[in-house]
C-alpha positions as CSV (number, residue, x, y, z in Angstrom):
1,X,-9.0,8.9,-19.2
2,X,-10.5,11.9,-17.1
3,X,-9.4,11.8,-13.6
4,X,-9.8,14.5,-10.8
5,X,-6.2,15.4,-9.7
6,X,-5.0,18.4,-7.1
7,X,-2.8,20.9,-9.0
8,X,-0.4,23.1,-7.8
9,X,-1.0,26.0,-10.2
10,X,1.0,28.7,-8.5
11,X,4.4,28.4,-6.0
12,X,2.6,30.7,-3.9
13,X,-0.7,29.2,-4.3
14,X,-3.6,26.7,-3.2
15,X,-3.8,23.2,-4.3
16,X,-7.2,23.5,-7.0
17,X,-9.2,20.3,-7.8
18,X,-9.5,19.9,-11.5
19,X,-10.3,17.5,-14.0
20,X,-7.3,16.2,-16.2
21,X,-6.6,14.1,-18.8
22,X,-4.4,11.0,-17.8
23,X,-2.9,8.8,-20.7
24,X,-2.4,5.4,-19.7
25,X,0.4,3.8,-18.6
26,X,3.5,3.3,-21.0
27,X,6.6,0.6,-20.9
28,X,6.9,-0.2,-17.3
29,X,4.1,1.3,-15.6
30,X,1.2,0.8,-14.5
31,X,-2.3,2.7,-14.0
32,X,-3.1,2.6,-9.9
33,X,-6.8,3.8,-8.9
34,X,-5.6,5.9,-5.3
35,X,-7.3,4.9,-2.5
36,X,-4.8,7.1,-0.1
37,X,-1.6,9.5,-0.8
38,X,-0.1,10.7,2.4
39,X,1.2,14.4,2.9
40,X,5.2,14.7,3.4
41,X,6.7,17.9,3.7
42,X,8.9,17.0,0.6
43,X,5.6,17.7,-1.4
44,X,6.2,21.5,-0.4
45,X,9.5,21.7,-2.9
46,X,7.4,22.5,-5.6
47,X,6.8,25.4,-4.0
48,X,10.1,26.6,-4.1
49,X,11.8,29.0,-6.7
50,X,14.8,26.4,-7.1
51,X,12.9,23.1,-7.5
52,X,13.4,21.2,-10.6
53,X,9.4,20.8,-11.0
54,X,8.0,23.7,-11.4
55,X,4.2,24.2,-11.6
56,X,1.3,23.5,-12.6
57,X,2.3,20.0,-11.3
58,X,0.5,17.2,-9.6
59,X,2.5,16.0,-6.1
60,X,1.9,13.5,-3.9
61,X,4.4,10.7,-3.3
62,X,2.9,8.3,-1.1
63,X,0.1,6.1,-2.8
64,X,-1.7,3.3,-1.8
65,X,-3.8,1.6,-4.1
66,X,-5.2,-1.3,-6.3
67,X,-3.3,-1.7,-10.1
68,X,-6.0,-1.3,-13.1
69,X,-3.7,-1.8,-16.0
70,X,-0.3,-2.0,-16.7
71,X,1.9,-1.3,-19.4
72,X,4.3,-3.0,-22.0
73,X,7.0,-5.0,-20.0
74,X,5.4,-4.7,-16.0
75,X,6.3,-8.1,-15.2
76,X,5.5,-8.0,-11.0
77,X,2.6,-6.5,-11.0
78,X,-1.0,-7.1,-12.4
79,X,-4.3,-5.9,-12.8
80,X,-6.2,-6.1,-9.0
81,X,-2.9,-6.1,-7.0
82,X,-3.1,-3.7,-3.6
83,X,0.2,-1.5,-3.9
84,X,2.2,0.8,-2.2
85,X,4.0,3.4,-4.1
86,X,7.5,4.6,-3.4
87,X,9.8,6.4,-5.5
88,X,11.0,6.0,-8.7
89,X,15.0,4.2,-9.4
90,X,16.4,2.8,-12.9
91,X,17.5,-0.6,-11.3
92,X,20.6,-0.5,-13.3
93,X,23.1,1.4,-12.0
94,X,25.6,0.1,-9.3
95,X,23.7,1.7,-6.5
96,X,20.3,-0.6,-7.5
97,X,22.1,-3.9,-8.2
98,X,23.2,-3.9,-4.8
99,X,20.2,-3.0,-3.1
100,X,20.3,0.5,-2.3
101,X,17.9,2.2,-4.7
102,X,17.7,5.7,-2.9
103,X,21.5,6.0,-4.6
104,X,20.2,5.2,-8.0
105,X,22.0,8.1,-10.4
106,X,19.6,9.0,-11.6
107,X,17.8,9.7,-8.3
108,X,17.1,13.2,-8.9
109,X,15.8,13.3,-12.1
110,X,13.5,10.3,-11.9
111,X,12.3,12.0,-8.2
112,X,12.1,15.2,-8.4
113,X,11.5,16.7,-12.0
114,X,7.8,15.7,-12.0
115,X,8.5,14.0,-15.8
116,X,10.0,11.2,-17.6
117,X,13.3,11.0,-18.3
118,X,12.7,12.2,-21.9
119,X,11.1,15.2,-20.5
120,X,7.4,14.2,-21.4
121,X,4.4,14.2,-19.0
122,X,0.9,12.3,-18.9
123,X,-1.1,14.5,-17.7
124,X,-3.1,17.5,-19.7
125,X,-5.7,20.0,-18.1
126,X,-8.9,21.4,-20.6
127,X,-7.4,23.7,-22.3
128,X,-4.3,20.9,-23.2
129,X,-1.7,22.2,-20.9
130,X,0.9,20.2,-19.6
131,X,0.6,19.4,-16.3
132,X,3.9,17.6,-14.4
133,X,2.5,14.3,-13.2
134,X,5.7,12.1,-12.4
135,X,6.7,13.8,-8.8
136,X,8.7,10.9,-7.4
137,X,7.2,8.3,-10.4
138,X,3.7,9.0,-9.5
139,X,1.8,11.9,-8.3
140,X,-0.8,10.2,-6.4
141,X,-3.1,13.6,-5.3
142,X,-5.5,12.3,-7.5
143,X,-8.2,9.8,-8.0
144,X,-5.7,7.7,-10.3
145,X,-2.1,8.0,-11.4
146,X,0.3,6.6,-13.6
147,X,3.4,4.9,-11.3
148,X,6.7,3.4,-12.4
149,X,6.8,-0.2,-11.8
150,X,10.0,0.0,-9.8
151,X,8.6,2.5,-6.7
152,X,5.1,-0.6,-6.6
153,X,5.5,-2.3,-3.7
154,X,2.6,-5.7,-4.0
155,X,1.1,-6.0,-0.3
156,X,-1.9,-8.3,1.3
157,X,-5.2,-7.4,0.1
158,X,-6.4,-7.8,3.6
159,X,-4.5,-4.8,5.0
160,X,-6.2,-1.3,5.5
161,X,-5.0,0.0,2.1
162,X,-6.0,3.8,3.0
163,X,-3.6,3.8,5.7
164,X,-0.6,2.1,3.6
165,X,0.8,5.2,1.8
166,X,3.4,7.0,4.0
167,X,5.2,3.5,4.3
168,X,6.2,4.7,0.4
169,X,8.2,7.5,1.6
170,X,8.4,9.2,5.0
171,X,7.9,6.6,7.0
172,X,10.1,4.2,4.8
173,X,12.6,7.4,5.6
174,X,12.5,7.0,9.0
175,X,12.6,3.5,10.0
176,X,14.7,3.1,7.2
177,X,17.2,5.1,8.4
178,X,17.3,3.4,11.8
179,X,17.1,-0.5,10.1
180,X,19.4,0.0,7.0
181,X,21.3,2.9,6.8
182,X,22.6,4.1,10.4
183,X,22.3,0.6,11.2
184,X,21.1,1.3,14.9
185,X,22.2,-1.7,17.0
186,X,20.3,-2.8,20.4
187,X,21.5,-0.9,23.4
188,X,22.8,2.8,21.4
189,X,21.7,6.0,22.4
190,X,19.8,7.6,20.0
191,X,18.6,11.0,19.3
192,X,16.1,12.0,17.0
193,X,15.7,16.3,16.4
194,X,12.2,16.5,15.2
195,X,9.4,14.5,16.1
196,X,7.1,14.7,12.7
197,X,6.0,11.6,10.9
198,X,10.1,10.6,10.1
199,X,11.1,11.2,13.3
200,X,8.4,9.5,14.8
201,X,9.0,6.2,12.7
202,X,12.8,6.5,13.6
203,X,11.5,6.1,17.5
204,X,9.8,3.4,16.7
205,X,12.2,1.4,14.6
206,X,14.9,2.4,17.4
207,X,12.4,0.5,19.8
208,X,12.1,-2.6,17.6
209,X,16.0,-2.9,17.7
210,X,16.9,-2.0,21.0
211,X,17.9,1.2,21.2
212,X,18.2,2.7,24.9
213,X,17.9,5.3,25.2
214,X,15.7,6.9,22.7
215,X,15.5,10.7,23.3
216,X,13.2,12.8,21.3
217,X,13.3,16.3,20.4
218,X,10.7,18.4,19.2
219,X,9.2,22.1,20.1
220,X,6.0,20.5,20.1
221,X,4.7,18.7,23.6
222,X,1.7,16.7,22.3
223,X,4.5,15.3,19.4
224,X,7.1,15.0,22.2
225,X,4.4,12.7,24.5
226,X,3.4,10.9,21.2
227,X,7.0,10.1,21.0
228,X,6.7,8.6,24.4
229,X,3.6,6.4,23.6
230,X,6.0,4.9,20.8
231,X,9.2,4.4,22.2
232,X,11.2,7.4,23.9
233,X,12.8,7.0,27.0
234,X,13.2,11.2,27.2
235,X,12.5,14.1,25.9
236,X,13.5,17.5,25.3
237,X,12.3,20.5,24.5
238,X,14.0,21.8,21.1
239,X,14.2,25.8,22.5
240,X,16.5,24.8,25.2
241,X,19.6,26.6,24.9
242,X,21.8,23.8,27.0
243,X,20.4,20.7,24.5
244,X,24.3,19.6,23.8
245,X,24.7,19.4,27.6
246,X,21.5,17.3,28.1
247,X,21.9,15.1,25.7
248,X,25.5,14.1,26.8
249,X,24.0,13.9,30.7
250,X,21.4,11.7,29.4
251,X,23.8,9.3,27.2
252,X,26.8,9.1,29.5
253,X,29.2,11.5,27.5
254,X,27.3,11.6,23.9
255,X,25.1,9.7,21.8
256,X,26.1,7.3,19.5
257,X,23.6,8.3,17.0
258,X,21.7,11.1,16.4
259,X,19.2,12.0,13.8
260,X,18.3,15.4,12.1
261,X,15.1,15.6,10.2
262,X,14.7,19.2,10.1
263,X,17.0,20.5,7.9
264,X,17.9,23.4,10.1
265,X,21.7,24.2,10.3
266,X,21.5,25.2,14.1
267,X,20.0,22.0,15.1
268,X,22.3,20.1,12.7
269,X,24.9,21.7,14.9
270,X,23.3,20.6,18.0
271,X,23.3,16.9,16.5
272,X,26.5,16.7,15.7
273,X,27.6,18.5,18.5
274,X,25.9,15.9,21.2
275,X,27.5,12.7,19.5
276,X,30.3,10.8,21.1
277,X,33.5,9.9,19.3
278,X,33.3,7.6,16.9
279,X,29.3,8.8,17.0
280,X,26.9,9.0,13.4
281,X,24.6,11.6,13.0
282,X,22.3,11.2,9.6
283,X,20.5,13.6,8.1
284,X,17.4,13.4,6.1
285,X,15.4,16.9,6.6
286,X,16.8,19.3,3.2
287,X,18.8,22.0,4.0
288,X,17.7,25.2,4.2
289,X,21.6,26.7,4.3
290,X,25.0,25.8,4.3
291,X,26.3,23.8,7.8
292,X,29.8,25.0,9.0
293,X,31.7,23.1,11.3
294,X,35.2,23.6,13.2
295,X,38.0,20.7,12.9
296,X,37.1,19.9,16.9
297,X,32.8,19.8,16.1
298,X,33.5,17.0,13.6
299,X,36.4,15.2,15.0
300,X,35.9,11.1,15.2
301,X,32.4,11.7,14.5
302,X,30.5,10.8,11.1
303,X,27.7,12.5,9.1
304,X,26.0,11.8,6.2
305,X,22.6,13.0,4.1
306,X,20.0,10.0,3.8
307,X,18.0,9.7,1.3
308,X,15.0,7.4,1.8
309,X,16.6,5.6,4.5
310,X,18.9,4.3,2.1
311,X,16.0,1.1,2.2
312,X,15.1,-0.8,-0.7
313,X,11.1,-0.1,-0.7
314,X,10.7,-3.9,-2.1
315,X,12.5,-5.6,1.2
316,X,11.8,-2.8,4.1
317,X,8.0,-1.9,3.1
318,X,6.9,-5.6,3.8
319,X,9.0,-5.7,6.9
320,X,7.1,-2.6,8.3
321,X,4.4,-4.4,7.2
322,X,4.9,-7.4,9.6
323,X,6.1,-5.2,12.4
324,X,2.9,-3.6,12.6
325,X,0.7,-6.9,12.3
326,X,2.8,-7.8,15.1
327,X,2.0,-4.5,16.7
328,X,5.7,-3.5,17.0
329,X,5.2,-0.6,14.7
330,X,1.7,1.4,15.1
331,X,2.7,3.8,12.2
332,X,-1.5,4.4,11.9
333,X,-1.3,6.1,15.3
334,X,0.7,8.7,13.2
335,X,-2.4,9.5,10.8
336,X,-5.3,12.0,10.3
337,X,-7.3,11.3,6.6
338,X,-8.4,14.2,5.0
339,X,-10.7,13.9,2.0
340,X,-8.7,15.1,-1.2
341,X,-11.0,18.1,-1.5
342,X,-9.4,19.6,2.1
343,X,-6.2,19.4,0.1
344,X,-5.2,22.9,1.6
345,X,-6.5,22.3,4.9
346,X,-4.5,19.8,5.3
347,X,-1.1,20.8,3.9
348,X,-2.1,23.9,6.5
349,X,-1.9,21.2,9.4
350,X,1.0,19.3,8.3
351,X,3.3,22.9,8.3
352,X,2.2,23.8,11.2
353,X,2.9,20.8,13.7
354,X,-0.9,20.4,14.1
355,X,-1.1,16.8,11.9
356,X,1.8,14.9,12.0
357,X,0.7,13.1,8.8
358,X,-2.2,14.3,6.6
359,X,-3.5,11.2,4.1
360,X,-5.7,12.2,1.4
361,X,-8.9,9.9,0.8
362,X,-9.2,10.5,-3.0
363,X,-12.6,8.0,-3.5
364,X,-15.1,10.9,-3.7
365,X,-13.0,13.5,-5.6
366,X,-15.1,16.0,-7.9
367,X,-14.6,18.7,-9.7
């Protein structure tokens, strides 16, 4: 079928709106019309001379939107379901029979190759180019994609689907991190470096369980008093040189967990550094260079690289879900829609602090 995607032609060029060729959906996947794909900075690694998917590729990895058709085998979802789409796992492995999909082996290649396993792709441009169309099992910047079954997440029909797609991935991230895989528990410090969409959702989900205090960090001050408005207790401003000191001031000696979502080895440092004995500090922002650390830095303290919040999309998507009927959990306060057409514009404002998360409104696409 033709279908108006946004393709990444060049690593060092704009997103163009084109009209493709989508086949439909194969053995265990299914043919969603997009109603809205939020913007994470994970859409960038495309542009980036060692990601696995290379371009021209379709991104976008946080759909919402309502099923059309489904292929051979889909067995949970049908034709007229609302649905969020996360990322793509094999449910077979030992990491996805007990629960932890983000572990899946084959993680990587299902994620971040922008194809099948088999190497194939359903997605051709005019001419009958190839174009990569499974980024993270879906590549929703278009007005329909093809998603794997496993990364649909069935929601209410009554929700405000256009605002549903970041629960797929960065905000899943976030909160995830806090509810699943750090494990936060009511009454720890915690410390979030960066206050973008995954930090953000980490302040919130800290707030849902407890957490005091909550201390956000961020070089930008309308972020740093949005992170106010959703849960922190403090804030501080990222350039300060004495952050370690601060931090410890603030959480009697260290905090018991801190978070890193920037990927930046000197404020990896600082997050590890600021922890208490016995402290976790997770990571979920890619690294942009190897992290050193001295025997004393590391000593009692734990840190590990989170990958989706280590939460299964299934359990912790309709739990956000409830949080945010409940008003627990504004995630929405987080978004600015874009229509797919302002593709650029708005991958402009999510790199440069101004959004903190872009969705694209694919409805009135043309080429």
């Amino acid at each position: 079928m033709k279908v108006t995607a946004a393709v990444l032609r060049q690593a060092d060029g704009p997103y163009v709106l084109e009209e493709v060729e989508l086949d439909p959906p194969g053995p265990g996947e299914v043919l969603v019309r997009v109603v809205g794909a939020g913007m994470c900075h994970t859409d960038v690694v495309p542009r980036e001379e060692r990601s696995p998917a290379q371009p021209p590729v379709i991104t976008g990895h946080e759909g919402s939107g309502v099923v059309e058709a489904v292929g051979d085998g889909v067995t949970r979802v049908s034709v007229g379901d609302h649905v969020v789409l996360s990322f793509d796992s094999c449910g077979e492995c030992a990491s996805c029979r007990r629960g932890v999909p983000p572990y899946c082996d084959l993680f990587l290649f299902r994620n971040f190759f922008g194809r099948r396993l088999d190497g194939t792709t359903g997605v051709r441009d005019a001419a009958g180019g190839e174009i990569a169309s499974r980024w993270f099992g879906q590549s929703s910047f278009a007005t329909y994609c093809v998603a794997a079954e496993r990364g649909v997440v069935v929601v209410d029909r009554d929700l405000p689907l256009e605002k549903l797609g970041p629960l797929g991935c960065g905000i899943l991230t976030g909160a995830g991190s806090v509810l699943v895989d750090l494990d936060v528990r009511a009454g720890a410090s915690f410390v979030v470096f960066g206050a973008g969409a995954v930090g953000l959702a980490a302040i919130m989900a800290a707030k849902v369980v407890g957490a005091d205090p909550i201390i956000a960090v961020d070089l930008h001050q309308h972020r740093l008093d949005l992170a106010v408005e959703l849960g922190a207790t403090h804030t501080l401003d990222g350039q300060s040189t004495d952050l370690v000191s601060q931090i410890q001031a603030l959480t009697g000696g260290g905090a018991d967990y801190t978070f890193d979502t920037t990927g930046n080895a000197t404020v990896i440092g600082n997050a590890v550094g600021a922890l208490r004995a016995g402290g976790h500090c997770g990571m979920v922002g890619i690294q942009t260079e190897p992290i050193t650390f001295d025997t004393i830095t590391l000593l009692g303290k734990r840190l590990s690289n989170i990958l989706e919040g280590g939460a299964d999309p299934q359990v912790v998507i309709p739990r956000l879900i409830e949080l945010w009927r409940a008003g627990r959990f504004p995630f929405d306060r987080l978004i600015e829609t874009f229509p797919l057409a302002e593709i650029n514009a708005a991958e402009e404002a999510s790199l440069s602090g101004k959004v903190v998360k872009p969705v694209l409104l694919p409805s009135e696409a043309s080429v």
